[in-house]
Each structure stands twice: as C-alpha cells, then as structure tokens.
KESE-898160 format. One record per residue (C-alpha): residue number from 1; y, z, x; residue in three letters. Coordinates in nm, 3 decimals. Each point is the difference from the previous one (the first is absolute). Layout:
% residues N
R,resi,yy,zz,xx,resn
R,NUM,Y,Z,X,ALA;
...
This chain:
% residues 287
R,resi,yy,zz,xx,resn
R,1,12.661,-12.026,-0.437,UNK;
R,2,0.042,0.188,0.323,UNK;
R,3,-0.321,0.001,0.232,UNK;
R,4,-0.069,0.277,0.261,UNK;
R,5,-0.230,-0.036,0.208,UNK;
R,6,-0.132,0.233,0.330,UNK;
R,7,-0.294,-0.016,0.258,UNK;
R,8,0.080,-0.332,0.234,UNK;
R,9,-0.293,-0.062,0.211,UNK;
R,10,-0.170,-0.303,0.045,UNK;
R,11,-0.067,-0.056,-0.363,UNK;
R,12,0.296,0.139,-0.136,UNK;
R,13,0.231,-0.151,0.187,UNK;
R,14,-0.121,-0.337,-0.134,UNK;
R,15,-0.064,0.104,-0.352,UNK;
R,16,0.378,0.134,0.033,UNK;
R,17,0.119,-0.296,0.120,UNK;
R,18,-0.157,-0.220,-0.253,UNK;
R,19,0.186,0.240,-0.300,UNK;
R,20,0.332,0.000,0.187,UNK;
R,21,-0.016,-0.404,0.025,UNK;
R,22,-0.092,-0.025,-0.375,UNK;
R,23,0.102,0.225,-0.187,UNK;
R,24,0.398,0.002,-0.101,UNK;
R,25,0.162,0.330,-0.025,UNK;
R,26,-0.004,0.240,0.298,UNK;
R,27,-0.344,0.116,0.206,UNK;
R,28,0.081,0.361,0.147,UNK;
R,29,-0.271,0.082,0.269,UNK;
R,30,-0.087,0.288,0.241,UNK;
R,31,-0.232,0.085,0.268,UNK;
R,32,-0.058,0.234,0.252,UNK;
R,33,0.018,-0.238,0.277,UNK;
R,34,0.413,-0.061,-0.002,UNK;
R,35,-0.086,-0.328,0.215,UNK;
R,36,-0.238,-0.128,-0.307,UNK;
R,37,0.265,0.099,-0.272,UNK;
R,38,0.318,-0.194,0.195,UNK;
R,39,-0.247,-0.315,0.029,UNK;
R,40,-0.054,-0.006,-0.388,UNK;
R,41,0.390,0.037,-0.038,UNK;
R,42,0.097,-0.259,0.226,UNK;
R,43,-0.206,-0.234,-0.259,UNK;
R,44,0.244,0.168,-0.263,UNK;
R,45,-0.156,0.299,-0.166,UNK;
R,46,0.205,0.344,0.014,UNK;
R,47,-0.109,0.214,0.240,UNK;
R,48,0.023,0.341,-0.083,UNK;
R,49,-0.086,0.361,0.204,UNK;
R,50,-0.317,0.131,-0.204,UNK;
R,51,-0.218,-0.070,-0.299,UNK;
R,52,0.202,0.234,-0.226,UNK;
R,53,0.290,-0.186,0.051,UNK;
R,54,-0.228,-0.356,-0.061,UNK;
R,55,-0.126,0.209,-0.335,UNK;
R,56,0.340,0.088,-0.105,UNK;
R,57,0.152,-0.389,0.021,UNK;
R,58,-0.315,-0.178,-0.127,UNK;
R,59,-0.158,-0.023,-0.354,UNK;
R,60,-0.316,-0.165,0.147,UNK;
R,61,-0.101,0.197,0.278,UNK;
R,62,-0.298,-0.129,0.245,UNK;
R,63,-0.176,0.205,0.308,UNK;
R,64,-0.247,-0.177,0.215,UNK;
R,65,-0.098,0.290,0.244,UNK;
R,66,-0.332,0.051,0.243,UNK;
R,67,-0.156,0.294,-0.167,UNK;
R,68,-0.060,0.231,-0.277,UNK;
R,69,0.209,0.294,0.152,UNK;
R,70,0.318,-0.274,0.016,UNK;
R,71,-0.018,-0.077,-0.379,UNK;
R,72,-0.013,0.389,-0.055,UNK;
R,73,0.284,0.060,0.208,UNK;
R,74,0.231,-0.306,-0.093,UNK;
R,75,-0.050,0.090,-0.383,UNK;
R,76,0.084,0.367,0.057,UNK;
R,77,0.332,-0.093,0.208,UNK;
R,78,0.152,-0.253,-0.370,UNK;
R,79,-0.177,0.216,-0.263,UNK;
R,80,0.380,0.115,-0.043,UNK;
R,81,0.121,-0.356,0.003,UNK;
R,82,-0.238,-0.068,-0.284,UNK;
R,83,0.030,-0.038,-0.404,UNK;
R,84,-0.022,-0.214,-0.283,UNK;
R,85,-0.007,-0.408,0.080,UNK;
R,86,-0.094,0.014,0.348,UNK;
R,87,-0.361,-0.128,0.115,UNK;
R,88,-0.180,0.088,0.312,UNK;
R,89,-0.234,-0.214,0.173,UNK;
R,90,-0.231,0.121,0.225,UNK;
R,91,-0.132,-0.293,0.206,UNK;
R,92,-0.145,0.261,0.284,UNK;
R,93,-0.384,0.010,0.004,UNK;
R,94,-0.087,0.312,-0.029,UNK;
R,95,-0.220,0.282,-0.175,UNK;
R,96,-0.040,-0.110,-0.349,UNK;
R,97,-0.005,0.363,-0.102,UNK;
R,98,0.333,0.078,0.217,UNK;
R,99,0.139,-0.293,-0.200,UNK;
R,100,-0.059,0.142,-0.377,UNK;
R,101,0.109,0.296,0.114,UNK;
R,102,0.328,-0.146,0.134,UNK;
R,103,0.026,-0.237,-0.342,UNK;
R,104,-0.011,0.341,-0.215,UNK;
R,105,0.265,0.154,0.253,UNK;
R,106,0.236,-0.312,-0.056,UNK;
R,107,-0.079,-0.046,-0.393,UNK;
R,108,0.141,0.400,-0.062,UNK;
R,109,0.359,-0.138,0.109,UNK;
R,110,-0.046,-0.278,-0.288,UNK;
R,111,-0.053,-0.285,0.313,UNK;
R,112,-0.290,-0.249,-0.015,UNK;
R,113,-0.273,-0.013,0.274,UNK;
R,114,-0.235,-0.215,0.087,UNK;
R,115,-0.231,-0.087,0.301,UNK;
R,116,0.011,-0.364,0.136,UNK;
R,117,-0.203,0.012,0.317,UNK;
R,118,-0.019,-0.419,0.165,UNK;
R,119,-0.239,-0.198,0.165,UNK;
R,120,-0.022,-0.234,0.236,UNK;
R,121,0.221,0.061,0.364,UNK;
R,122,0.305,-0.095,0.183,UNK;
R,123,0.000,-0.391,-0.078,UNK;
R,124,-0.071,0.039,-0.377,UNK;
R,125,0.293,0.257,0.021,UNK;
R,126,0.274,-0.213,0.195,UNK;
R,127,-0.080,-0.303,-0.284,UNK;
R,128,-0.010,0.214,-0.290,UNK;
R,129,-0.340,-0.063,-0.080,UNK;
R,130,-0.156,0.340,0.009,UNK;
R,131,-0.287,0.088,-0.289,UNK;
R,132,0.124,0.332,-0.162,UNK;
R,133,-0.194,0.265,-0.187,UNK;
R,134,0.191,0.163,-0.289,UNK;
R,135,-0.067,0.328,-0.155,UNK;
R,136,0.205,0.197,-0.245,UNK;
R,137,0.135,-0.064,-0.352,UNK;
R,138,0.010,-0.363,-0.146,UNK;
R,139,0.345,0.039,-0.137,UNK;
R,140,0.100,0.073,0.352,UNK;
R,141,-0.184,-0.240,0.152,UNK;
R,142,0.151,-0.292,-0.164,UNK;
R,143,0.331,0.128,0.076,UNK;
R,144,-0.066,-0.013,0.351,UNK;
R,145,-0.221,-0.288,0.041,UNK;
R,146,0.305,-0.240,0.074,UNK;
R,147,0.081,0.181,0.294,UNK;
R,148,-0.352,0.055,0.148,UNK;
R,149,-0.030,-0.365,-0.063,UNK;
R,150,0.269,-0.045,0.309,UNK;
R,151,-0.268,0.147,0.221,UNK;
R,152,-0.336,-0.149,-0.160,UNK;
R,153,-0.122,-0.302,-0.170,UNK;
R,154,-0.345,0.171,-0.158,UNK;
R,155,0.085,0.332,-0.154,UNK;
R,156,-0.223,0.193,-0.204,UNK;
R,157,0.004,0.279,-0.200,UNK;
R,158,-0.310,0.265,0.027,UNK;
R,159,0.068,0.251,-0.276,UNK;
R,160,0.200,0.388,-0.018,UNK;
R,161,0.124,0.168,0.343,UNK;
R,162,-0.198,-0.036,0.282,UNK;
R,163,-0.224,-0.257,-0.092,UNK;
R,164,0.222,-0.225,0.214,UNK;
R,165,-0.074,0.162,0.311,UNK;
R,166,-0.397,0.019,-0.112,UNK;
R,167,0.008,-0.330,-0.038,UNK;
R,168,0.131,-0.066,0.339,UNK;
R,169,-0.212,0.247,0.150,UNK;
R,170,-0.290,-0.150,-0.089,UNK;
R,171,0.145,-0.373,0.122,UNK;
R,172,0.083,0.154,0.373,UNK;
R,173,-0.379,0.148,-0.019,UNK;
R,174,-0.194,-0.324,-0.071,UNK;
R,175,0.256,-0.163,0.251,UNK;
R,176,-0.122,0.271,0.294,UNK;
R,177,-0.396,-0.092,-0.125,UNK;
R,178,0.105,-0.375,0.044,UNK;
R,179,0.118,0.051,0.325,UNK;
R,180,-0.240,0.220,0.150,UNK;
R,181,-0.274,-0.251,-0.118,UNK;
R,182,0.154,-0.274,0.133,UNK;
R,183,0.088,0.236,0.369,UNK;
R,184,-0.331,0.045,0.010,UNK;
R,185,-0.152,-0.332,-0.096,UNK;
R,186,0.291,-0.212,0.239,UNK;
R,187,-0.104,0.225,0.244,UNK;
R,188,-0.378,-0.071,0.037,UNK;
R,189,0.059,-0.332,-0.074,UNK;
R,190,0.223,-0.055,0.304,UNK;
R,191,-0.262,0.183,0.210,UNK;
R,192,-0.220,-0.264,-0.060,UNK;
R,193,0.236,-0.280,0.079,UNK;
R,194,0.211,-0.088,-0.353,UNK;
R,195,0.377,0.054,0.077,UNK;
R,196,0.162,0.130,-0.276,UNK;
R,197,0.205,-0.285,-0.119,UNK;
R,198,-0.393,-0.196,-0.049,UNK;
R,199,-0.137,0.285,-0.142,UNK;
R,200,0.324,0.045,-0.261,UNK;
R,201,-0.074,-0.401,-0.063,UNK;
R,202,-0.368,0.095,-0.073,UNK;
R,203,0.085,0.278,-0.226,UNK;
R,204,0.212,-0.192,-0.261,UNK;
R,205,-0.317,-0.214,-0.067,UNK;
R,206,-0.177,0.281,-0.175,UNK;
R,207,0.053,0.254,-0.243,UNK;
R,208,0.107,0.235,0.266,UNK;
R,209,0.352,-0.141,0.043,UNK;
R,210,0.256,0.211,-0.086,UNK;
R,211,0.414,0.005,0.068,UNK;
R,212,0.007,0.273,0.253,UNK;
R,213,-0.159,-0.236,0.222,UNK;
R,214,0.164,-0.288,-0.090,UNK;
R,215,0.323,0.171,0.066,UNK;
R,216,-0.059,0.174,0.350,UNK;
R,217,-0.263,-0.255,0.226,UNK;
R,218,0.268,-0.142,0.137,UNK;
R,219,0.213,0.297,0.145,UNK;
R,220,-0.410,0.157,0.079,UNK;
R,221,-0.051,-0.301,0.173,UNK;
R,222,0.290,0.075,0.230,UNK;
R,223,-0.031,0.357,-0.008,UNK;
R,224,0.338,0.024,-0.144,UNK;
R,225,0.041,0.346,-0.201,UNK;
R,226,0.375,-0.023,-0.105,UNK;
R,227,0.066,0.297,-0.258,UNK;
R,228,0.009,-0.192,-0.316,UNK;
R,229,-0.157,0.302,-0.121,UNK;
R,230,-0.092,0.289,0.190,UNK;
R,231,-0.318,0.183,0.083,UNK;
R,232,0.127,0.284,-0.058,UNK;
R,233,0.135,-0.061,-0.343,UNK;
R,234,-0.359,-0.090,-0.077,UNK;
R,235,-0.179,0.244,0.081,UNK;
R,236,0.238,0.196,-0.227,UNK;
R,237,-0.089,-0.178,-0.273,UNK;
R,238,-0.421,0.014,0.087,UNK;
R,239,0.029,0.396,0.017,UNK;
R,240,0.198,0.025,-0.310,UNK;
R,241,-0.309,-0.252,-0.171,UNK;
R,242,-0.240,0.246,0.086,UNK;
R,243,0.177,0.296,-0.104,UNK;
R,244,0.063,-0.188,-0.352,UNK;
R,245,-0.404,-0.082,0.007,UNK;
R,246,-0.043,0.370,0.100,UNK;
R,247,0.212,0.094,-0.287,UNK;
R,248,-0.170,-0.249,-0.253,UNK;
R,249,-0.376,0.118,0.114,UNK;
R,250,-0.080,-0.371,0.203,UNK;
R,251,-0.188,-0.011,0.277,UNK;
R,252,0.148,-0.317,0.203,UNK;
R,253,-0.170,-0.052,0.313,UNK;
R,254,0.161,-0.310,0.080,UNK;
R,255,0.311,0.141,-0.007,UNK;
R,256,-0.137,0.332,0.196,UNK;
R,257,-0.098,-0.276,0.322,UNK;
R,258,0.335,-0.195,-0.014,UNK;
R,259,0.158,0.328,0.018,UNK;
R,260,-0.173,0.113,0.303,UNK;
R,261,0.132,-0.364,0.182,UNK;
R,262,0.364,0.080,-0.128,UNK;
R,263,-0.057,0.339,0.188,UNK;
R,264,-0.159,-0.107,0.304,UNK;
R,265,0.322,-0.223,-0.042,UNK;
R,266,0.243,0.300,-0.002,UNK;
R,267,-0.181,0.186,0.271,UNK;
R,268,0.047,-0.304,0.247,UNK;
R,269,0.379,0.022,-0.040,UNK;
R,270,0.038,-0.373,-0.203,UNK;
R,271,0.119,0.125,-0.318,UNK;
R,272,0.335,-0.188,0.032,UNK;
R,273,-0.187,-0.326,0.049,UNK;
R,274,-0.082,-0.286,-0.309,UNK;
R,275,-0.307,0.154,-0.221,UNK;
R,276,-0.213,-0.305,0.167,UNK;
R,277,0.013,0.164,0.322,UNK;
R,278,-0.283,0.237,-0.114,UNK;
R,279,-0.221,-0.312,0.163,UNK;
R,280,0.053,0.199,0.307,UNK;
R,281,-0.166,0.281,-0.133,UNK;
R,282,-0.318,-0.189,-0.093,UNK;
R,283,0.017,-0.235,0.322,UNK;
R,284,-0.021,0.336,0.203,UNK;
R,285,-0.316,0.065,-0.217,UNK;
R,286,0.196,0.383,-0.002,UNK;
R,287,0.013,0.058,-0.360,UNK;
C-alpha cells in the first residue's frame, strides 16, 4: 500500500523517515517548506507539489501539522482526492472537536479517519519509539497499526474520534504540571545551594521522581534548550486543555498556573526554544 504523508517539521520529518526506511512500496510526501520536502526525497520518498497530489497517489494518507487550522485546511484541499479504501491519519495535535468534525467530513467520501496524536519528542521520533494515542474505529485501527508501528513502539487505542487527541491532551497537561513543579522546586532549591544535577539525584529517592526530570537535568544543568519540542507547541496544547476542561465543566487550576508560565513564555519572545526553557520564566520569578 501507498503511504502519503505531509507536514515535515521536526517530528515529521523523522516519523517520515522512519516509514520511508521500512515500509516497501512508495512514501509520497509534501510540505510547505520545498527545502523540507527535497530532504525527505533524497532519502527516497516521492516528492510531490501539494497535499492533493500526496492524497491522490496514496491509499494511506498521514498529516502531522502544527495546529488545528492546518488539519482543517489540508483536509479541505484532498476531500476531492478522497473515496472508498483510503485512510487518513491525523497525527497533528489539535482540537479534539476540530478533529470529529474533520473525521465526519472525510467518512462522507467513504475514507476512514482517525486521530493518532504521539508522545514523547525529537529522539523518541528519530528511533521510532514514539508512544501513540489512537482514536477512531477498531476495524480501522488494526488496519493501520502496522504502519504506526514504524513510528512507535507503545501504541494505544483510546476509543471513537477524538478520543485520541483527548487522550494526548490530557498527557501534554500533566507533563506542563510536572514541569512547572519541578521549575519551581529546582529553582528554590538552587537558591539555597543544591545544583540541579544533586537536587535531580535527591529527587529519584522519593516518591517524587518522575521521567520529565530524569530526561531533561542534564541539558538544565547546562542550560541547553535545543528544540526537541517547542514552547510554543506547548502552550498550544495547555490552552486547548483548558478549553476542553471549559467545555467539559472542570475547573483545573493547575493547568490555569502552568498556562500563565507558557504565556509569560510567549510574551518574552522564547517560544521557538525546547519546552524546558520555561525555567527562565520561573528563575526571573516573572510569571
């Protein structure tokens, strides 16, 4: 089977390459970067001029795009392309209501949608161990599961439409709570004299361990904030949290203070920095 897939950023381009290396019939791809479509190419996909074209040549057809308004658009531009046999994927994490609405869109041609939002960043991408959140229809699911298994070793499916990108919503919130805790916490700990790698050391003795940490003391130790994934891109996902606990009558005030950091973030002009670099915010006791 044919795979399409378009949105090459620094997760897709990775996921991509990890289907074009394994998979064995063609891999058509698109972007709207030309530079990031010719780099996916030169590892042997076929690179074609838009995501109609990708539609129209694939039976599988995968987007991986920043925002809600990019899924809307990209599934407008192939509804033509569309019909009978062909899946969608939408691996984009965005609105969960956008999402159902786009999976009704696509399921009037006779195509299968389904959401598959990932987890994990730029390293679990490149080895094709991302964790992957599944909604749609299980019939569909298990026809697809072999080729999301290119991109992810744990992949799970949450229920109908959407319940994908609720899932995954709900993963990027508690991540933002982990990480504002331990901002804060690293924070007054190294104003009283524990550097960051001793107080990381400390933390895994007790119940407050947790991988976020264990994952990022090292490039915090350094002050290192290479985009694995982007400040921006998170706060995204905390504002569409909220508006789903708006939606679903939940009061989260957590999630309403972490919010507030990733915008303090945003104001201060590092939204294209790694998500850790909202330390700054906190160190500049701004927020």
């Amino acid at each position: 089977m044919k795979i399409g897939f378009v949105g090459l950023g620094i997760m897709g381009e990775s996921m991509c390459a990890n289907i074009i290396q394994k998979h064995d019939d063609k891999v058509y791809v698109y972007d709207v970067v030309p530079e990031k479509t010719a780099k996916l190419a030169a590892l042997g996909a076929v690179p074609c001029g838009s995501a109609r074209e990708v539609a129209e040549e694939a039976g599988v057809f995968i987007t991986m795009v920043p925002k809600s308004e990019h899924s809307r658009t990209v599934y407008e531009e192939i509804l033509p392309a569309l019909g009978p046999g062909k899946i969608c994927i939408d691996m984009s994490t965005i609105d969960p209501a956008v999402s159902v609405e786009l999976a009704e869109m696509v399921r009037r041609t006779g195509a299968e949608f389904l959401d598959a939002p990932v987890v994990k960043s730029k390293p679990a991408a490149i080895a094709g161990k991302l964790g992957i959140y599944v909604g749609g229809s299980e019939e569909a699911y298990e026809k697809i599961r072999p080729i999301l298994a290119y991109m992810g070793e744990n992949i799970i499916r949450l229920g109908g439409n959407g319940k994908g990108l609720v899932m995954k919503i709900c993963h990027n919130a508690l991540v933002s709570q982990i990480q504002n805790g331990v901002n804060e916490t690293a924070t007054l700990a190294g104003l009283n004299g524990i550097d960051i790698l001793t107080y990381a050391k400390a933390i895994s003795y007790g119940g407050a361990g947790n991988w976020y940490l264990d994952s990022k003391k090292d490039a915090l130790s350094r002050e290192d904030y290479t985009t694995a994934f982007s400040i921006e891109n998170e706060h995204k996902d905390v504002h569409i949290c909220l508006n789903l606990a708006r939606e679903s009558g939940l009061w989260m005030p957590g999630e309403e203070n972490a919010a507030r950091v990733y915008d303090k973030a945003m104001e201060q002009g590092i939204g294209k920095e790694d998500f850790s670099a909202t330390m700054k915010v906190v160190r500049a006791g701004k927020a």
